[in-house]
C-alpha positions as CSV (number, residue, x, y, z in Angstrom):
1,X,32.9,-24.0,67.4
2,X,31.9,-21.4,69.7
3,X,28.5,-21.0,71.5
4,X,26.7,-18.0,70.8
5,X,25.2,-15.8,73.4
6,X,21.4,-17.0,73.8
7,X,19.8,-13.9,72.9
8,X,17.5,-11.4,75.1
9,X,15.1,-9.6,74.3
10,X,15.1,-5.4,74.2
11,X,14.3,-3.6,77.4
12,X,11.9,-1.4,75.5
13,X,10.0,-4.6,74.6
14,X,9.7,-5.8,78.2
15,X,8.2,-2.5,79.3
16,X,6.2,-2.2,76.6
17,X,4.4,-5.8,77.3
18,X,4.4,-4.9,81.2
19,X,2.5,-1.7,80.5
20,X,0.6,-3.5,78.0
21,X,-0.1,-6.3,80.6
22,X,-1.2,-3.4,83.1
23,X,-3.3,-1.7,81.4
24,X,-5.5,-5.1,80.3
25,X,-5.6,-6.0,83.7
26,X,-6.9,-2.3,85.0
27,X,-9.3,-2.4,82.6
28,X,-10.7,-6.1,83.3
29,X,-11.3,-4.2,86.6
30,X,-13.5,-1.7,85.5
31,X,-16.0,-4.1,83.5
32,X,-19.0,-4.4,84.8
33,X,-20.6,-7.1,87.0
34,X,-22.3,-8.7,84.0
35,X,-19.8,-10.1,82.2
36,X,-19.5,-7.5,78.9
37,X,-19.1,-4.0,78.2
38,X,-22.5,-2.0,78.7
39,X,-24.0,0.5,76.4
40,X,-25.6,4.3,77.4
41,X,-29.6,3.4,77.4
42,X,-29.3,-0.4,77.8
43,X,-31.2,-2.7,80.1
44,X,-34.7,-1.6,81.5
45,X,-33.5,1.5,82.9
46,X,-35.5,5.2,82.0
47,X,-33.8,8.0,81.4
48,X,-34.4,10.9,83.7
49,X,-36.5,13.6,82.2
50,X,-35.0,16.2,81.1
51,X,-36.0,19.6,79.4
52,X,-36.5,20.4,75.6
53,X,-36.8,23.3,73.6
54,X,-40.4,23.1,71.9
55,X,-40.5,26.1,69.6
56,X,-38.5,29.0,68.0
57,X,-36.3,30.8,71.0
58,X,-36.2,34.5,70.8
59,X,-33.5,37.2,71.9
60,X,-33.1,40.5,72.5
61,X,-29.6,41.8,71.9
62,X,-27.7,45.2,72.9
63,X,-24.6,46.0,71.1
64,X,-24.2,42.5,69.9
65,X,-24.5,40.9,73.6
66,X,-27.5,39.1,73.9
67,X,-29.5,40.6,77.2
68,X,-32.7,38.6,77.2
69,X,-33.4,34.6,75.8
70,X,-37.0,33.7,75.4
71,X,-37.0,29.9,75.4
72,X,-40.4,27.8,75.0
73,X,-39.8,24.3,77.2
74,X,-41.7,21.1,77.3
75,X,-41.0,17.8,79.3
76,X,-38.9,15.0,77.9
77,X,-39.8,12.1,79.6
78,X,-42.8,11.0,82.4
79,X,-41.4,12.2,85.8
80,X,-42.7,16.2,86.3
81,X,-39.8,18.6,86.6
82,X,-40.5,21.2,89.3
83,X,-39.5,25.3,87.6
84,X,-39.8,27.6,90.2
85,X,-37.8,30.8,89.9
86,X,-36.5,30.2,93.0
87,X,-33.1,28.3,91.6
88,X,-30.1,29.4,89.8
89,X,-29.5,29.5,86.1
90,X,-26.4,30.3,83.9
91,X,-25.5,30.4,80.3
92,X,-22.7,28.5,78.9
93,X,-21.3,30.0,75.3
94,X,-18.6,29.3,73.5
95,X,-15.5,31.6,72.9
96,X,-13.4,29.5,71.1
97,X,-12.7,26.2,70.2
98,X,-11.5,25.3,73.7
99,X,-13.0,28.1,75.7
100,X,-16.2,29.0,76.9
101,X,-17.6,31.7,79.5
102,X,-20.5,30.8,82.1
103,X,-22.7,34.2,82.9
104,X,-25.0,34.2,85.3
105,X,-28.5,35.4,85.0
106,X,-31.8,35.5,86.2
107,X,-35.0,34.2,85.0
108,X,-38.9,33.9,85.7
109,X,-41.1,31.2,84.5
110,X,-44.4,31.5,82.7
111,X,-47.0,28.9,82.0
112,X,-48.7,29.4,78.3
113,X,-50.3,25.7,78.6
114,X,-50.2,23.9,82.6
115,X,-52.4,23.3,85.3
116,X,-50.9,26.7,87.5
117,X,-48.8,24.7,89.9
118,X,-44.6,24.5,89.4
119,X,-44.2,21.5,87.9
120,X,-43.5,21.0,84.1
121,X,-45.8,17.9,83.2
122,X,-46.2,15.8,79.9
123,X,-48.5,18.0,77.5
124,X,-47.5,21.6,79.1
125,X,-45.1,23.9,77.8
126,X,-43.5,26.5,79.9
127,X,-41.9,30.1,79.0
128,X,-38.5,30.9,80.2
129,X,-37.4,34.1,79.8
130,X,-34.2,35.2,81.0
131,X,-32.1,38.1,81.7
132,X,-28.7,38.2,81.2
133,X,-26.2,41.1,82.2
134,X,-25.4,44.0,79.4
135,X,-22.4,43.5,77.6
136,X,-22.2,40.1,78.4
137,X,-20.2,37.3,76.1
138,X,-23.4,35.9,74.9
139,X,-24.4,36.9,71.3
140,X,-26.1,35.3,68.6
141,X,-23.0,34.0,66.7
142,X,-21.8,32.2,69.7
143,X,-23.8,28.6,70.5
144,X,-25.0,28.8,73.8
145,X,-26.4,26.6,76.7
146,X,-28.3,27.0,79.2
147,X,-27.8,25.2,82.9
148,X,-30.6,25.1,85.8
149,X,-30.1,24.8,89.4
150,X,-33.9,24.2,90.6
151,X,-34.2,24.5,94.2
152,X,-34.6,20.8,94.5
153,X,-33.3,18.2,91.8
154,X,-30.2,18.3,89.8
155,X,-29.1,20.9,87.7
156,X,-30.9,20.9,83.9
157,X,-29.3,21.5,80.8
158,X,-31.0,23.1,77.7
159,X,-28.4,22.4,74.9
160,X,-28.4,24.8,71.6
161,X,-30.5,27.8,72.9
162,X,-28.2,29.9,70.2
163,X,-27.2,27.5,67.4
């Protein structure tokens, strides 16, 4: 009787187990100290506060761009956001499904309900206003965003200023 060849098993399977075998391994590697994965907002951690949009935000268009964004703000969260019109500020809209155009602008700050100093504390609302450049991308079938630069603190982003 012969002996039959012991039989091996397919290259493909060997590279797909070794890649398999890497990949559990990198990812062993990037868990956390604790022991498990951990969730966005766990633990005792605050969020940072951030800005909201605390009312109905009006515009101004020209030939379908949008040249001026009226946007009532109040805090979200306890730490006081300094708004000076010092800082930068762009809007994000979307031209497709995979594209989007960032315009710059300009923008002033008024206080209908604060104490008269820059910062944006629990309880006051604050006026942006800004102006953006005729002819610009931004109209008011495009969802647009928002993004702050303040002179001091990371930049702030007001999410669904167009819907």
């Amino acid at each position: 009787m012969l002996m039959q060849p012991a039989r091996t098993l397919p290259l493909r399977t060997l590279w797909m187990a070794a890649i398999a075998g890497v990949t559990a391994f990198a990812l062993w590697l990037l868990l956390p100290a604790g022991g498990g994965p951990s969730l966005p907002g766990a633990g005792d951690a605050e969020l940072p506060p951030s800005l909201r949009v605390d009312g109905a935000v009006g515009s101004t268009s020209v030939d379908g761009a949008v040249t001026e964004l009226r946007v009532p703000l109040a805090l979200r969260g306890a730490d006081p956001i300094r708004l000076t019109e010092d800082g930068r500020i762009h809007a994000v809209t979307a031209m497709a499904e995979t594209a989007s155009a960032a315009v710059p602008a300009s923008y002033e700050v008024t206080w209908p309900a604060g104490d008269g100093d820059d910062y944006l504390e629990p309880g006051e609302r604050a006026l942006l206003t800004v102006a953006l450049p005729a002819g610009s991308p931004v109209t008011d079938t495009n969802p647009a965003k928002l993004v702050i630069h303040p002179i001091d603190g990371p930049a702030l982003t007001i999410e669904n200023v167009l819907p």
